[in-house]
C-alpha positions as CSV (number, residue, x, y, z in Angstrom):
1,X,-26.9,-15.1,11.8
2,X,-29.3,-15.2,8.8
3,X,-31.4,-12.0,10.5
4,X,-28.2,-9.8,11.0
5,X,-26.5,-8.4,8.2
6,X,-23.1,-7.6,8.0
7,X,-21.8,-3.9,6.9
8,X,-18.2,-2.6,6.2
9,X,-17.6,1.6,6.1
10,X,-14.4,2.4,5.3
11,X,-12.9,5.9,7.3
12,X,-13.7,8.0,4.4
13,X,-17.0,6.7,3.8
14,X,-20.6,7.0,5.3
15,X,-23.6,4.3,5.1
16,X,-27.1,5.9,4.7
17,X,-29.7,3.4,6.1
18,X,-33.2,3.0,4.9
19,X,-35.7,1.0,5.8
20,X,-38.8,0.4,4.3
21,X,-38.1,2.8,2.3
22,X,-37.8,5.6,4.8
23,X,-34.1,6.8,5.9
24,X,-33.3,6.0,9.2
25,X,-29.8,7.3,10.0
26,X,-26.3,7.7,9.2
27,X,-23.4,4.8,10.1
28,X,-20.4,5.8,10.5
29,X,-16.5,4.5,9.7
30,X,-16.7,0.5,11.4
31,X,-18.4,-2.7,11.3
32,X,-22.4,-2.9,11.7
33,X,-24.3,-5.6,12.2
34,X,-28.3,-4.9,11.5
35,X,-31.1,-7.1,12.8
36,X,-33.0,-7.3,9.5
37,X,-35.1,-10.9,9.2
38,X,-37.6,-9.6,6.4
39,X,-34.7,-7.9,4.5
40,X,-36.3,-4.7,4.4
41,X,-33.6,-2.6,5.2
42,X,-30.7,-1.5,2.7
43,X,-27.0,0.6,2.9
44,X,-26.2,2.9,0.5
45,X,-22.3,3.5,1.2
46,X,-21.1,6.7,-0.4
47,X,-18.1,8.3,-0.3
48,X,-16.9,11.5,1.7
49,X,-14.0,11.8,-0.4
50,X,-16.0,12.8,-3.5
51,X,-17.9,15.8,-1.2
52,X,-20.9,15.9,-3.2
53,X,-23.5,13.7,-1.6
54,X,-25.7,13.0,-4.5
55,X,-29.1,10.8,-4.1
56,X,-32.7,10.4,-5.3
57,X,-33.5,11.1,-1.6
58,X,-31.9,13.5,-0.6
59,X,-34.9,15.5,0.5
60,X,-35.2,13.1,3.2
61,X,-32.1,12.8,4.4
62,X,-32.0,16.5,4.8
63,X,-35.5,16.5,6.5
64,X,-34.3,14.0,9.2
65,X,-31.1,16.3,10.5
66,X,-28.6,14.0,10.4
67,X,-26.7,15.6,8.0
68,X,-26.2,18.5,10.6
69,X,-22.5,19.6,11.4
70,X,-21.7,16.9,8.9
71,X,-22.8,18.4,5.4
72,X,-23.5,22.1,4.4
73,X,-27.3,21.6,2.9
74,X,-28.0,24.2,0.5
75,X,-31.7,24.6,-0.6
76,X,-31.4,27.8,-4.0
77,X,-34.5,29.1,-4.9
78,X,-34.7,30.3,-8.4
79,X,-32.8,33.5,-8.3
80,X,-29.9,32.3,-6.2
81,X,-26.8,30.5,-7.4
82,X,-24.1,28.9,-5.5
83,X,-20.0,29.0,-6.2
84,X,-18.4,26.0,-5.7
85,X,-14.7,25.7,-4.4
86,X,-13.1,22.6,-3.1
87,X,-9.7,22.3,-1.9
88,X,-9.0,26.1,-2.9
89,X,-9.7,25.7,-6.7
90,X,-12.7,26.5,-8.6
91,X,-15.2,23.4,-9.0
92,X,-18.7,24.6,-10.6
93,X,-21.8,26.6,-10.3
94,X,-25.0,25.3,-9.1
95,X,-28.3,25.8,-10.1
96,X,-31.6,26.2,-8.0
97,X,-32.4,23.5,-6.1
98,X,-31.2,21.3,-3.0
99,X,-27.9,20.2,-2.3
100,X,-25.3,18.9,0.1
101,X,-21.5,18.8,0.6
102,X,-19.9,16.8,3.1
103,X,-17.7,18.6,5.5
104,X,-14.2,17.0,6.9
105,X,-13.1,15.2,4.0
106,X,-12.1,17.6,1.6
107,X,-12.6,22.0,2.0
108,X,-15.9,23.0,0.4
109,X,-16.0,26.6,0.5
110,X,-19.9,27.6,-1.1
111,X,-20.9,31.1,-2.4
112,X,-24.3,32.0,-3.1
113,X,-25.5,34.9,-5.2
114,X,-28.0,36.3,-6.1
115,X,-28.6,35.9,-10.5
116,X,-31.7,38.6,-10.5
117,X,-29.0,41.0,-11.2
118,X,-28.3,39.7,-14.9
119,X,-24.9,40.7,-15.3
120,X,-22.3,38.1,-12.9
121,X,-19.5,40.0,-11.7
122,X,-16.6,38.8,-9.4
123,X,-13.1,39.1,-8.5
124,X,-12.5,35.3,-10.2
125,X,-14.3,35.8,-13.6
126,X,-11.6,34.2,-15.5
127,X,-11.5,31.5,-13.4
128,X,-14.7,30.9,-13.1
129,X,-16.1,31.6,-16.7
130,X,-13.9,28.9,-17.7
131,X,-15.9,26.0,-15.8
132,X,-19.7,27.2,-16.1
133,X,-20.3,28.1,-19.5
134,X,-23.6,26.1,-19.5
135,X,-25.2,28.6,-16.8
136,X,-23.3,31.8,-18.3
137,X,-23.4,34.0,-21.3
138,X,-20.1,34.7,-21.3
139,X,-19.0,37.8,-23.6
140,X,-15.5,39.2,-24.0
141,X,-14.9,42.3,-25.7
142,X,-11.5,43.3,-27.5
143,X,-8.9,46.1,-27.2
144,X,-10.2,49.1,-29.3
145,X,-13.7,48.1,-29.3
146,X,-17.0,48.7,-26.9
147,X,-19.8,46.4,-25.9
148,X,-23.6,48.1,-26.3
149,X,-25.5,46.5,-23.3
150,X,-29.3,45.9,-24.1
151,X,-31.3,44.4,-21.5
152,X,-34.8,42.9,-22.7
153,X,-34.7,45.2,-25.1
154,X,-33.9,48.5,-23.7
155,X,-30.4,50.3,-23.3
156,X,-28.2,49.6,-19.9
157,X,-24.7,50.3,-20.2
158,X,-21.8,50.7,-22.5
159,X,-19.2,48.1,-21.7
160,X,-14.9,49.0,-22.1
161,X,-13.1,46.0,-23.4
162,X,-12.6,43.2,-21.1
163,X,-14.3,39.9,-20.2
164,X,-18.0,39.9,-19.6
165,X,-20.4,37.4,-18.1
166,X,-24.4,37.0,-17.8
167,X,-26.7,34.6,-16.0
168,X,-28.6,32.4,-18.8
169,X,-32.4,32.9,-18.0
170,X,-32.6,35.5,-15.7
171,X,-32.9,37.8,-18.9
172,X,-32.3,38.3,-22.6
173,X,-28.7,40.0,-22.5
174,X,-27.6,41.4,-25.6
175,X,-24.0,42.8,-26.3
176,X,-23.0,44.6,-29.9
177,X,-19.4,45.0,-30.1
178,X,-18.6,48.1,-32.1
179,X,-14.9,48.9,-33.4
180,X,-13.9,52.7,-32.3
181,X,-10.6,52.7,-34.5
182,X,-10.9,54.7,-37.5
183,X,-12.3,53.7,-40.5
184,X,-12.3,54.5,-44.2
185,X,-16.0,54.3,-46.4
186,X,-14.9,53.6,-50.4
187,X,-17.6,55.8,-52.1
188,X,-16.9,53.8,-55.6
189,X,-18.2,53.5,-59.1
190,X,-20.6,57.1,-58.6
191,X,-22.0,58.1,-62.0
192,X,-22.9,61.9,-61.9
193,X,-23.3,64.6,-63.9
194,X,-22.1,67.6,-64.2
195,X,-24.1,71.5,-64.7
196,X,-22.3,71.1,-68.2
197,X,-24.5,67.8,-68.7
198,X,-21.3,65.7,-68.6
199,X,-21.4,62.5,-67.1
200,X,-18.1,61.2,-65.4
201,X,-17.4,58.3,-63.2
202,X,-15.8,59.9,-59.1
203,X,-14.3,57.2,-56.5
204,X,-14.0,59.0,-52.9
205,X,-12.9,57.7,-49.8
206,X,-15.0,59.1,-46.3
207,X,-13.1,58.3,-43.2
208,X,-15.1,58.8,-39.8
209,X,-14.6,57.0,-36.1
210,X,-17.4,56.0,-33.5
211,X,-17.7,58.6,-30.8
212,X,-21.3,57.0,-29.6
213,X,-21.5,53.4,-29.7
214,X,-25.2,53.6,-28.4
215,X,-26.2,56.0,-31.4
216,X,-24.4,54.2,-33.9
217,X,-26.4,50.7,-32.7
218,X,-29.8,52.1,-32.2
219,X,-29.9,55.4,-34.5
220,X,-30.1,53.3,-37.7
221,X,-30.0,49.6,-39.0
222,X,-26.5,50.0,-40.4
223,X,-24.5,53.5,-39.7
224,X,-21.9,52.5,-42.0
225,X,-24.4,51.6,-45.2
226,X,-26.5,54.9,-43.9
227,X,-23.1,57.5,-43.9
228,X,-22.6,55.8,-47.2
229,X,-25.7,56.8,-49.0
230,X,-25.4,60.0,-47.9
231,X,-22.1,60.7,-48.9
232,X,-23.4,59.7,-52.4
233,X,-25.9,62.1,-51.7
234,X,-23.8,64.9,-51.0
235,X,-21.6,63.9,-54.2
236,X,-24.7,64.0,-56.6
237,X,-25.6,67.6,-55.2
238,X,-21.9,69.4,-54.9
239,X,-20.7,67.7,-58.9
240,X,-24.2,68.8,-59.9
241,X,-23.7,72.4,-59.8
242,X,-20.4,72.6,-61.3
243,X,-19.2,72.7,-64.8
244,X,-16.3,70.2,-65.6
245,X,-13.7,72.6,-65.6
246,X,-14.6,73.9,-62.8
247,X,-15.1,70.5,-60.9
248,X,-11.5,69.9,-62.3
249,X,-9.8,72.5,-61.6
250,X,-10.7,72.6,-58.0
251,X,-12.1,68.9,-56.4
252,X,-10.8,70.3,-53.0
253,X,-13.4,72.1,-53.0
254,X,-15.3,69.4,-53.6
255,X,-14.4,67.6,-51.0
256,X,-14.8,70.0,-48.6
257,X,-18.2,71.2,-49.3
258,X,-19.3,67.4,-49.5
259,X,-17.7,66.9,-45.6
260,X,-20.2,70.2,-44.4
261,X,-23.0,68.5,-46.1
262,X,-22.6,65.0,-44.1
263,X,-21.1,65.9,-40.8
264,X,-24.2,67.1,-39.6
265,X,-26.2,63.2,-40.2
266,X,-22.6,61.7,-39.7
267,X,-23.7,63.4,-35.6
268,X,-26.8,62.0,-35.3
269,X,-25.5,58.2,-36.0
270,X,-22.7,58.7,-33.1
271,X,-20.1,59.1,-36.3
272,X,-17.3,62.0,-36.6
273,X,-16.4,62.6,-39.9
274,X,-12.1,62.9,-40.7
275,X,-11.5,63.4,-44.1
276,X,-13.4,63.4,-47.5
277,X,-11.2,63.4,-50.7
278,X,-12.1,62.3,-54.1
279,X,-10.0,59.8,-55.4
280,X,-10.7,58.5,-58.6
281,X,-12.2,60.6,-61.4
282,X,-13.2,58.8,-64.8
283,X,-13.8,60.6,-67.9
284,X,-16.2,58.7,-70.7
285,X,-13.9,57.8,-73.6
286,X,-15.3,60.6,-76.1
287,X,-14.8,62.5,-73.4
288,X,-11.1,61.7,-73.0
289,X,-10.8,62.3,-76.5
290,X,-11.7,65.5,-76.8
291,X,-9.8,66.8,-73.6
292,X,-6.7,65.4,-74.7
293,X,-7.3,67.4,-78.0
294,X,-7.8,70.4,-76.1
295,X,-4.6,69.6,-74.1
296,X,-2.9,69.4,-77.1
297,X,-3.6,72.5,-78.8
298,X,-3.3,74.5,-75.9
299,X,0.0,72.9,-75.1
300,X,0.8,73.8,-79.3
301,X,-0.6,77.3,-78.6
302,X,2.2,77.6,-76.1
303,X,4.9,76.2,-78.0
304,X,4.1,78.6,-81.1
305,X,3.9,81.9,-78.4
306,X,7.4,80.8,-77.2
307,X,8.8,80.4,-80.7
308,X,7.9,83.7,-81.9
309,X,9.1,85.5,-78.8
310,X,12.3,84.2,-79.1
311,X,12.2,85.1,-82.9
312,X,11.1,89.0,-81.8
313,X,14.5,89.1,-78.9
314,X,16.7,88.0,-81.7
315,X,15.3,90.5,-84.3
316,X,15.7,92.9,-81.8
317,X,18.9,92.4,-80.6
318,X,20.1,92.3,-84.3
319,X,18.3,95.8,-85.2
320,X,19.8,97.6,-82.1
321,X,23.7,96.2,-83.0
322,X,23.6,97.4,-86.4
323,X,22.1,101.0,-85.2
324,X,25.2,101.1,-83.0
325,X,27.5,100.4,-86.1
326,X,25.9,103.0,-88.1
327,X,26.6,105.4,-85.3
328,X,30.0,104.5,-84.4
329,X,32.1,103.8,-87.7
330,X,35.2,103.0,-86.1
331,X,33.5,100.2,-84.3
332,X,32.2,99.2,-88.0
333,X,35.1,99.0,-89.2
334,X,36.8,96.9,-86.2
335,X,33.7,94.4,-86.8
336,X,34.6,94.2,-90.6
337,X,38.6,93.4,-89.8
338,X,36.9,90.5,-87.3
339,X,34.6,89.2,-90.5
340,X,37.6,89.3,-92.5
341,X,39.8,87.4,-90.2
342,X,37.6,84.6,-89.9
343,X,37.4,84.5,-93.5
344,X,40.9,84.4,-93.5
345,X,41.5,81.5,-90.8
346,X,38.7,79.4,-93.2
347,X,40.7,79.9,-96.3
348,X,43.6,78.0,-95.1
């Protein structure tokens, strides 16, 4: 019995039998007994139940057909990628190269796809995102926001929120997630000067929204920091022309005229301007000074003009009741009984 050795396959399990090196056949679920004197010949016994058949020789087994209407061989070239679901559920992505899954045991179902087209979409992204993260890019983009899609460089699509994935090699995928709620620019801390050579310190607030995320990726480095500078652009030139007064008395207008001058380069960076109000304006302390001085004597001026117009009604109304007592002496006389009364009343 020395020259026969004695093999044991369990039902679930398959003996792959080599000898010399060189694969000779399946055995199935039993006892074997194989006439081997030189011990040259080897089992490997693997199991169907785990339904990937992994071995460093695969490549023969699969050349010798006995894995037909036993295993699904799948041989991926380098574009292709297969889905892997066993049992019903989700297992893993595979890679180019050569594979095979036992059949019977368990329910392998096998998708292959094709990864030339960058961008991986299906029906179980969620699902499947969740398990192959080492062969996808995966990118998901929030409520309120868009993805900008660059392929290799160059422009492809703008993406709406949602979950995302791309194939890792097949190209550089690139996805800039912009935010198209609107959004408020704090102008701050602007030192200008005015046509009166007065130099004052103006805090305004720019709001604008994104209504072209590909012009606001690819029209300038930064289109926040760019509509920044030039609404402090536009400040410089509308506070420039204007005396202080003038600036003071209307910063509407100021406003206003500052909103035609940027909406124009707010268009070409895929921005649309809102509102422009000034916020904040800061006097220098001399300044200050002399303003509240003016404020004062006007607000004195005032106070003076309503004094003596109440002193001019009450000399008035005196002058016209004694011209009606000069010209109506009975009257005179009742006012004199009145004076005299009171008089009277005091006494006691």
């Amino acid at each position: 019995m020395m020259f026969f050795k004695q093999i044991k396959i369990r039902s679930y399990e398959k003996g792959l039998y080599f000898r010399n090196g060189e694969f000779q056949g399946l055995l199935d679920a039993g006892t074997h007994w194989l006439f081997d004197p030189l011990w040259r010949g080897r089992v490997d016994v693997v199991s169907q139940r785990e339904p990937w058949l992994v071995h460093d020789q695969l490549d023969l087994i699969v050349k010798s057909g006995a894995l037909t209407d036993r295993a699904q061989v799948l041989d991926l070239k380098d574009h292709e990628r297969a889905l892997v679901w066993i049992d019903g559920r989700f297992s893993h992505i595979l890679p180019p190269g050569q594979y095979a899954y036992w059949t019977g045991q368990r329910e392998v179902k096998v998708e292959i796809v094709d990864a030339r087209s960058v961008r991986f979409e299906h029906d179980d992204l969620k699902i499947i995102t969740r398990a192959a993260k080492h062969l996808l890019d995966v990118c998901a983009i929030e409520r309120n926001h868009v993805g900008v899609l660059f392929q290799d460089g160059r422009y492809v699509d703008t993406l709406a929120p949602g979950l995302y994935a791309f194939w890792l090699g097949a190209a550089d995928a690139k996805v800039v997630e912009i935010d198209m709620r609107e959004t408020m620019i704090d102008v701050s801390g602007q030192d200008l000067m005015t046509a009166d050579k007065v130099t004052l310190r103006l805090n305004a607030l720019v709001g604008y929204r994104v209504v072209d995320a590909r012009k606001v990726v690819t029209a300038a480095d930064d289109a926040r920091q760019a509509l920044y500078r030039e609404a402090q652009l536009a400040l410089r030139a509308v506070v420039g022309v204007r005396d202080l007064d003038a600036f003071l008395a209307d910063k509407d207008a100021v406003a206003r005229e500052v909103e035609e001058q940027i909406v124009g380069r707010a268009g070409e960076l895929g921005l649309e301007i809102v509102s422009v109000g000034v916020r904040d304006v800061i006097l220098p302390g001399d300044m200050k000074t002399l303003m509240n001085r003016v404020t004062e004597a006007k607000k004195a001026a005032e106070a003076n003009l309503i004094s003596r117009r109440e002193e001019t009604a009450a000399m008035r109304s005196q002058a016209n009741t004694a011209k009606l007592l000069a010209d109506n002496p009975t009257l005179m006389r009742l006012r004199e009984l009145e004076v005299l009364e009171r008089i009277a009343k005091e006494g006691k």
